[in-house]
N, C-alpha and C positions, 0 to 999 in steps of 0.2 A: 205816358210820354206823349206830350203834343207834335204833333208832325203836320204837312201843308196836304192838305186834300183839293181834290177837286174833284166841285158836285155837277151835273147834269143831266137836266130835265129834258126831255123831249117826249113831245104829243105825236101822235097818227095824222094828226092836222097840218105837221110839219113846221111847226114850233119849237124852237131849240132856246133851253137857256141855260148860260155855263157859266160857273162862280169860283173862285177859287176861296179856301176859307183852312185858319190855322185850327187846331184844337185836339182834344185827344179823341179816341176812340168812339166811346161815350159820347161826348160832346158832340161830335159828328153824328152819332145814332140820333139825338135828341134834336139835333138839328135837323136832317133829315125826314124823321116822323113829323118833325113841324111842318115840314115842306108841304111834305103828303097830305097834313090837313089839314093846311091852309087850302089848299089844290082841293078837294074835296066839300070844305063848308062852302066856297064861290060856287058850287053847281051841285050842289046837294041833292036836289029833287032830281039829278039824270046820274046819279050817280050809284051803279051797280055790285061791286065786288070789288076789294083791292087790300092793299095793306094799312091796318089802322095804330100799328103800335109799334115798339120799337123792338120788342119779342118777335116781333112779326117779319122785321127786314131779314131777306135772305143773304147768304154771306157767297163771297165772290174770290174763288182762287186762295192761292195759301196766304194772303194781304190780310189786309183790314178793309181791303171793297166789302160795299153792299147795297143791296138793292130792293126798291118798294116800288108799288106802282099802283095807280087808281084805273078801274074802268067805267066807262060811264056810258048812256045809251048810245051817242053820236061817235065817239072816241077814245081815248086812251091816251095817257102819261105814266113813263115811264123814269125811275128817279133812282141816281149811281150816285157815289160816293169811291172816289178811288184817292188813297196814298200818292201823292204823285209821286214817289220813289217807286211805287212798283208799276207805273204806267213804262211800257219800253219805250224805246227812243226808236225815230226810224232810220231803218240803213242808209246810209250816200248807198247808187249807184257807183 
């Protein structure tokens, strides 16, 4: 089942980037993993430990969230994928 996600990235550097994107499950995991290594080949030589595959994303709450993230010598990116149906809404005061 395709549903509306929204993906975001954000770095230690204080970098924030947020996309909204349709598709299913899958499609999101592979989209996602792209993300990661596209993020990864741009800084290759300072790049340390992180998630390379889409085996790899870890999973977030009883959704379809999930999460990868690259480290690298200077910094760090971290990379969500959340259902916007299971994002809460916030309370009125």
């Amino acid at each position: 089942m395709k549903e509306v996600y929204i993906i975001i990235c954000s770095s230690s550097d204080g970098r924030l980037y947020i996309e909204k994107k349709f598709g299913t499950r899958e499609e999101i995991q592979e989209y996602l993993a792209k993300l990661i290594a596209d993020g990864l080949y741009c800084d290759l030589d300072n790049w340390l430990n992180g998630t390379i595959s889409t085996n790899e994303l870890d999973y977030i709450g009883d959704g379809n969230g999930m999460y990868g993230y690259s480290n690298f010598n200077d910094y760090s990116i971290n990379y969500y994928a959340y259902p916007y149906a299971d994002i809460p809404m916030a309370e009125e005061d």
